[in-house]
C-alpha positions as CSV (number, residue, x, y, z in Angstrom):
1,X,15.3,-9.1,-22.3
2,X,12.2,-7.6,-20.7
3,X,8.8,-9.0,-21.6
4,X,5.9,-9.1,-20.0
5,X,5.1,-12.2,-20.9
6,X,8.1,-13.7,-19.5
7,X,7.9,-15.6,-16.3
8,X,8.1,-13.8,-12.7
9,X,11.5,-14.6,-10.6
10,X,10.1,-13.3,-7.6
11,X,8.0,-10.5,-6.5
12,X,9.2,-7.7,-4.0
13,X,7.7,-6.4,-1.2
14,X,7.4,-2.2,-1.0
15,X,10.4,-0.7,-0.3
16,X,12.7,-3.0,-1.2
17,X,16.4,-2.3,-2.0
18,X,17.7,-2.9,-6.1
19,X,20.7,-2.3,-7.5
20,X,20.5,-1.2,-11.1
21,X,22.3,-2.7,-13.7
22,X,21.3,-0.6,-16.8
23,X,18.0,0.2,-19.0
24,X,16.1,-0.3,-21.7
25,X,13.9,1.9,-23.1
26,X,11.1,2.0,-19.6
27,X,12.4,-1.3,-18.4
28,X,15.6,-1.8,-15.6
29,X,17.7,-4.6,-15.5
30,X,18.2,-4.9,-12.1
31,X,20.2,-7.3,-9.1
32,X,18.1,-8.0,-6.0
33,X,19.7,-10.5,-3.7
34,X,21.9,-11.9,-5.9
35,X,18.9,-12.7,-8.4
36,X,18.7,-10.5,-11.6
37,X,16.4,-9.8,-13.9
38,X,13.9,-6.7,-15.0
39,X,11.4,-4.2,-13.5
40,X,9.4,-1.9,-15.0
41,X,10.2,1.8,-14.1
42,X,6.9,2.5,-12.4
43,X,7.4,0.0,-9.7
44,X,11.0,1.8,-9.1
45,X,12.1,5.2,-7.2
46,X,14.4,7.0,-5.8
47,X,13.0,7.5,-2.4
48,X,11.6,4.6,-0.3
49,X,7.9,5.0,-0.1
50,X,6.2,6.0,2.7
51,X,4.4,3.1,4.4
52,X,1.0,3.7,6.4
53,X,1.3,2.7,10.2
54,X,-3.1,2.8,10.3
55,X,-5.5,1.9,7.6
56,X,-7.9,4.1,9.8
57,X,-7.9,7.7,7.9
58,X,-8.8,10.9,9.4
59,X,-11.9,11.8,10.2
60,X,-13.3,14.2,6.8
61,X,-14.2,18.0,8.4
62,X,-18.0,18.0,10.2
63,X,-20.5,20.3,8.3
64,X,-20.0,23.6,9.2
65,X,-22.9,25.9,11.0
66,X,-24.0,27.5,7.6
67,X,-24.8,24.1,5.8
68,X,-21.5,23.4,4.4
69,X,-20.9,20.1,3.7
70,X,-17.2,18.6,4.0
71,X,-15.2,18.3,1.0
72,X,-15.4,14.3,0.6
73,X,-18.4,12.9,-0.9
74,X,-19.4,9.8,0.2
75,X,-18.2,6.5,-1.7
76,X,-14.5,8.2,-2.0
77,X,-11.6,6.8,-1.2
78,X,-10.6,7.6,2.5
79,X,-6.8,7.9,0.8
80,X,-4.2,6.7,-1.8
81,X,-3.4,2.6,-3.1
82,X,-1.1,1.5,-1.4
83,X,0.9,-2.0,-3.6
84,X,1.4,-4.8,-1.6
85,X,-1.3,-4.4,1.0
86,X,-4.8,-5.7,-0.5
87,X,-6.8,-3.7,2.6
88,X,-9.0,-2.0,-0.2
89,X,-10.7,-2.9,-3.2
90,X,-8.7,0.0,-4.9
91,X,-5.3,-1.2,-3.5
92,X,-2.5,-2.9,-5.6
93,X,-1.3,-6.5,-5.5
94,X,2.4,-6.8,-5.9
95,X,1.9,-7.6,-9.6
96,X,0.0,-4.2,-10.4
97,X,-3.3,-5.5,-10.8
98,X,-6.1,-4.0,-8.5
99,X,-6.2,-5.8,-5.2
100,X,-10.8,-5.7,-6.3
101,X,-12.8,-8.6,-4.5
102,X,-9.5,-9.8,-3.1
103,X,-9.5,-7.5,-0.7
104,X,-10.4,-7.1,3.4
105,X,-12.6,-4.9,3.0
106,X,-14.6,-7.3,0.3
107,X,-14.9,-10.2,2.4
108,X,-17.0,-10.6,4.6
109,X,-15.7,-11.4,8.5
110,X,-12.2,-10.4,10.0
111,X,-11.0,-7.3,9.6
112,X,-12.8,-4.0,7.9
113,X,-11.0,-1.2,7.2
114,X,-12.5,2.3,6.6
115,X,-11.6,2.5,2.7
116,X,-14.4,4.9,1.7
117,X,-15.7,8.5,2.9
């Protein structure tokens, strides 16, 4: 029966394959690798995701001759979480739970990716 209080089988990496079984209510009773169990359904679609080849964004538009500033203030997001990747403070661990301190960008040495404008 799904819970979430029951204990975790195993966590999946983005984009992996499940085979569903059936559903209840927004829960999915589903077969990955020969394991089953359930997943919610807003950690399940259709389509595979798209995963990001760079964690370095675009660059926002320079200020235009009138005085125009660009349209990204700064302190926003450079782009969208991404689960499974804790690159930015605002990215997803596998579980769901904001990625926060935990991530790259929060520590101090190693790498630092552009996560803000």
């Amino acid at each position: 029966m799904p819970d979430t209080g029951a204990r975790i089988i195993t966590t999946l990496p983005l984009g992996d394959l499940v085979q569903t079984n059936g559903q209840q209510g927004d829960w999915y009773n589903v077969t990955v690798s020969a394991r089953n169990g359930w997943i919610h359904g807003d950690y399940l679609s259709e389509a595979k995701p798209v995963e990001l080849t760079s964690t370095t964004p675009v660059a926002p538009a320079a200020a235009s001759d009138d005085g125009t500033v660009s349209e990204h203030a700064s302190g926003d997001p450079v782009r969208d979480a991404v689960v499974g990747r804790c690159d930015c403070p605002y990215d997803l661990m596998r579980n769901g739970r904001l990625c926060g301190g935990r991530s790259a960008y929060s520590k101090p040495g190693g790498r630092s990716p552009v996560c803000y404008w």
